[in-house]
C-alpha positions as CSV (number, residue, x, y, z in Angstrom):
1,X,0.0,0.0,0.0
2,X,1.3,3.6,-1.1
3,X,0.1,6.9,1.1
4,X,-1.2,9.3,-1.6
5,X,0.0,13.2,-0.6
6,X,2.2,12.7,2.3
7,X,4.5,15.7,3.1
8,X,8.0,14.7,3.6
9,X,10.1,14.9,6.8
10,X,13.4,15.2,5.2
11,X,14.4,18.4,2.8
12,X,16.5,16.4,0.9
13,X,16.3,12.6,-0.8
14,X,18.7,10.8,-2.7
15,X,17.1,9.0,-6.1
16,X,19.1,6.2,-8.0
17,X,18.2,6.0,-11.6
18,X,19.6,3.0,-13.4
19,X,19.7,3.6,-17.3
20,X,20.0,0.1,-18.2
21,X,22.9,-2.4,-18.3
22,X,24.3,-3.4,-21.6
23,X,26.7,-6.4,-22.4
24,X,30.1,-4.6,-21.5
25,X,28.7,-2.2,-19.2
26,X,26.1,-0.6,-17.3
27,X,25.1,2.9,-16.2
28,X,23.7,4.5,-13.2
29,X,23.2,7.9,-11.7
30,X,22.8,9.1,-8.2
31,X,20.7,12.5,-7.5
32,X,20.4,14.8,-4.5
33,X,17.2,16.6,-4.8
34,X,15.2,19.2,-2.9
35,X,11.9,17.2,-1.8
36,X,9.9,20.0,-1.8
37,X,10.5,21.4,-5.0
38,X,12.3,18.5,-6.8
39,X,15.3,20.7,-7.9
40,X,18.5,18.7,-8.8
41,X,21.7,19.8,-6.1
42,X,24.4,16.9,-7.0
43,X,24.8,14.0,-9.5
44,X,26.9,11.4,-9.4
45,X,27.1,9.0,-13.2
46,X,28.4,6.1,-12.9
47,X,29.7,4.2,-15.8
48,X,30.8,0.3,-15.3
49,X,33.0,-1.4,-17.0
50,X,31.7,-5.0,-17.4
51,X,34.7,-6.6,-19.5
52,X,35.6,-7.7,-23.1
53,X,34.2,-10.6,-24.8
54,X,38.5,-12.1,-24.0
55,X,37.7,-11.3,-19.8
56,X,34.4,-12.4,-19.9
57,X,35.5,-15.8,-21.7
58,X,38.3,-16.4,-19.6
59,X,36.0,-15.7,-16.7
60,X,34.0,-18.8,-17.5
61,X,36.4,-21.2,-16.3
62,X,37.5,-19.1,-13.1
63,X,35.9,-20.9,-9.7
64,X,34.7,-17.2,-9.1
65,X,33.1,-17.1,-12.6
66,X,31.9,-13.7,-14.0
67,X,30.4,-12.1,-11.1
68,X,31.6,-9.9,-8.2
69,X,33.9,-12.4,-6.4
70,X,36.3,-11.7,-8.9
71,X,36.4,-7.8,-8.8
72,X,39.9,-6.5,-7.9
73,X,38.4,-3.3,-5.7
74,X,36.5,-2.4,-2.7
75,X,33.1,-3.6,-2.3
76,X,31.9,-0.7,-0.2
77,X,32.8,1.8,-3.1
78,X,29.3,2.2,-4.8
79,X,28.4,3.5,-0.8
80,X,31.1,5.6,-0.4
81,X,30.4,7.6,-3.4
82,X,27.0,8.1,-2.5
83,X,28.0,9.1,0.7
84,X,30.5,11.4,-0.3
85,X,27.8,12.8,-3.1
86,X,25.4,13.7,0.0
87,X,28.1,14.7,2.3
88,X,29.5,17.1,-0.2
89,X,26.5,18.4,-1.4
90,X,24.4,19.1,2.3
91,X,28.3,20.1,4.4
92,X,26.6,23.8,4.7
């Protein structure tokens, strides 16, 4: 069930809007807005680089396989860009 005209607590909201993900990679956007009057403060694109057609073979016959498991990079990094997009944007 979804309340109909309910006045927001918070001044501020972070939207993700996920444009789709293609075969070698997939793209994403976070936005700050003003709730109130839905003007834009801060984005954040993200583009992600999903591999070749050569890493995403190879990847096949890894025990990790394609996926995550393999990634070479912090797993917390998606959060701490969108924590540093709303920290930025709502320091003053």
């Amino acid at each position: 069930m979804t309340e109909e005209n309910v006045i927001p607590k918070s001044r501020y909201k972070l939207r993700k809007n996920n444009f789709g993900e293609k075969e070698t990679y997939s793209h994403s956007q976070y936005l700050v807005e003003v709730s109130a009057t839905g003007e834009i403060l801060a984005t954040d694109t993200q583009l992600t680089y999903n591999g070749g057609l050569a890493e995403r073979f190879l990847a096949m016959f890894s025990d990790a396989r394609g996926g995550n498991v393999a990634w070479c990079h912090n797993r917390n990094y998606p959060e701490m860009r969108k924590e540093s997009l709303v920290n930025s944007t709502l320091k003053h």
